[in-house]
Backbone bond lengths (Angstrom), bond angles and torsions (degrees), N, CA, C in turn:
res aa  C-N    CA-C-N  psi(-1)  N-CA   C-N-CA  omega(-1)  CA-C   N-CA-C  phi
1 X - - - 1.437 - - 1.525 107.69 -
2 X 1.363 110.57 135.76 1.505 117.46 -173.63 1.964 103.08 -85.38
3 X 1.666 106.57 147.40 1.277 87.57 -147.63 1.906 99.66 -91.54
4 X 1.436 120.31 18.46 1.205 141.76 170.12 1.460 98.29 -55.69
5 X 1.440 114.46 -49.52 1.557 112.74 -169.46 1.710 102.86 -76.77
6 X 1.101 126.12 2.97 1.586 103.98 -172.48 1.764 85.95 -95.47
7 X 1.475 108.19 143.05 1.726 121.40 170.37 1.255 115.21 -125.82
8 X 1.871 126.06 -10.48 1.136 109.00 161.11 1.476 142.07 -113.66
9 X 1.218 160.82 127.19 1.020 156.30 -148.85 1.646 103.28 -68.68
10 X 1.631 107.35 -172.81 1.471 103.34 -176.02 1.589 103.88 -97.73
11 X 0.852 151.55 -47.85 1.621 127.82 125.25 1.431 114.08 57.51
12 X 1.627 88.68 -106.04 1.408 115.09 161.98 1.471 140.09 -64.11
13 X 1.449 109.33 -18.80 1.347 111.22 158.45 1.521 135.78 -87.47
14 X 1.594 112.05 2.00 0.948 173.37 -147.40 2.099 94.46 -105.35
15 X 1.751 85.13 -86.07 2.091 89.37 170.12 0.856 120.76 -62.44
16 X 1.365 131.86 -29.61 1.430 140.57 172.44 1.322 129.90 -44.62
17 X 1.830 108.97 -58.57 1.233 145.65 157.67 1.638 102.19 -39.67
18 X 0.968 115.36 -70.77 1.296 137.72 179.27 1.889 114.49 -37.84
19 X 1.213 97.54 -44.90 1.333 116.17 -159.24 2.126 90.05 -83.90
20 X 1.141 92.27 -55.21 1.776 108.08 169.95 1.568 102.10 -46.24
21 X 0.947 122.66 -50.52 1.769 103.97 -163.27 1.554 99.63 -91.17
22 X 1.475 128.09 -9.93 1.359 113.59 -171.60 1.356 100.32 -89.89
23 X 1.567 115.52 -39.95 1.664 112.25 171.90 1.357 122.02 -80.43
24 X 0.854 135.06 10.70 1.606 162.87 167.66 1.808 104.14 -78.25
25 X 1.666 110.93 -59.11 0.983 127.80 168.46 1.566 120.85 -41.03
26 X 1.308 90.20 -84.34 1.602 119.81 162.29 1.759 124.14 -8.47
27 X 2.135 94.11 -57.88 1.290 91.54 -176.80 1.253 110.96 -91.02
28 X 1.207 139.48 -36.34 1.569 152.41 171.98 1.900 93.06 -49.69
29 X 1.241 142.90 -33.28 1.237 142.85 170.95 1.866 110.17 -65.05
30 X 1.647 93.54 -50.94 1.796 95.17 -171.79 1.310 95.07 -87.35
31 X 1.577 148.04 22.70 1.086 127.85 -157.03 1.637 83.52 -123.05
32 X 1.620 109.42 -36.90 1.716 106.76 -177.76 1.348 92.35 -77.65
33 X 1.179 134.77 -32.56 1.434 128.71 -161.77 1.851 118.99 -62.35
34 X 1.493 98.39 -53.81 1.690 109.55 153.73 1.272 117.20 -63.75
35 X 1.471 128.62 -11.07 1.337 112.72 172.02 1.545 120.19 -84.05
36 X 1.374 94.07 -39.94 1.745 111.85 -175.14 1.665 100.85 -73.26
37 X 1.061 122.49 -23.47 1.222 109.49 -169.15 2.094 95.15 -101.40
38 X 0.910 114.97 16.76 1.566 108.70 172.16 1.460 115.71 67.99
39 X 2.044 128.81 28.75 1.364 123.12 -150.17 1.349 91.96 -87.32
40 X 1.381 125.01 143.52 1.227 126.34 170.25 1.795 122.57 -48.19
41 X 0.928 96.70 146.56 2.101 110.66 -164.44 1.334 89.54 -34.98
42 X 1.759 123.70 -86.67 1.187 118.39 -168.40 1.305 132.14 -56.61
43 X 1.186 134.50 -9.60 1.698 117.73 146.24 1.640 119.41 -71.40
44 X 1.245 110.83 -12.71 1.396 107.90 160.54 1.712 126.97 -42.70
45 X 1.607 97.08 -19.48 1.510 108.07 -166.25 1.615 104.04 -67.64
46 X 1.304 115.67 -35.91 1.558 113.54 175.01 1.444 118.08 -32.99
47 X 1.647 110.85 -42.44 1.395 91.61 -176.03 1.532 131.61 -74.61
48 X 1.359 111.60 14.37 1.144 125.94 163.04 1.593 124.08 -49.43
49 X 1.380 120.01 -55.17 1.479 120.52 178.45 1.358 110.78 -62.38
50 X 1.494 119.83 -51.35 1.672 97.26 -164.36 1.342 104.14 -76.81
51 X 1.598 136.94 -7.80 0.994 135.19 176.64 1.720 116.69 -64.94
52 X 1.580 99.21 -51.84 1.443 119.86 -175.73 2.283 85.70 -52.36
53 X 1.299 106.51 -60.00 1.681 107.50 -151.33 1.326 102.99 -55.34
54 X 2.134 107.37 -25.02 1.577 94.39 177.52 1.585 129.24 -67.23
55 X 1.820 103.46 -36.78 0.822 127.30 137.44 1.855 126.59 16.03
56 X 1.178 85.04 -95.68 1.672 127.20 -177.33 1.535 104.41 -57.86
57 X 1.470 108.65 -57.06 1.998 108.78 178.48 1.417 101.30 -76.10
58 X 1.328 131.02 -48.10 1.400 104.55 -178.33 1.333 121.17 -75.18
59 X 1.110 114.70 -7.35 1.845 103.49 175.89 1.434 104.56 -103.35
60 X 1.509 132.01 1.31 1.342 132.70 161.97 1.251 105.14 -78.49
61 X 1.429 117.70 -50.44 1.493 109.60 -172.35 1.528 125.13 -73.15
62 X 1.458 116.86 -12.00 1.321 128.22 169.89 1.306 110.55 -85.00
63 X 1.209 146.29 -38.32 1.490 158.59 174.70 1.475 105.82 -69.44
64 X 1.241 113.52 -42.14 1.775 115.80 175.04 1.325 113.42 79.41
65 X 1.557 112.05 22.32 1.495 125.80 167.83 1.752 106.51 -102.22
């Protein structure tokens, strides 16, 4: 990777990171939580966002965009 494409400092890759392991957390937490508690399949779908946001911060903060 050419280093023209990196725009954020470590700082910010730093919150990013940050932001990745807490919603990372988050969904792997609500994901046993609807399981153990027996929630029907389709509200299972929630754990989609904090998954997607962990998603999103850890591959921002590794890419350095």
């Amino acid at each position: 990777m050419s280093s023209d494409a990196i725009n954020i400092g470590p700082g910010e890759r730093r919150k990013r990171r940050l932001l990745g392991v807490v919603a990372l957390t988050v969904g792997v937490g609500l994901a046993f939580l609807l399981v153990v508690t027996e929630a029907p399949r389709w509200s299972r779908a929630v754990i989609f966002f904090p998954v997607w946001m962990a998603g999103l911060g850890l591959l921002q903060a590794r890419e350095k965009t």
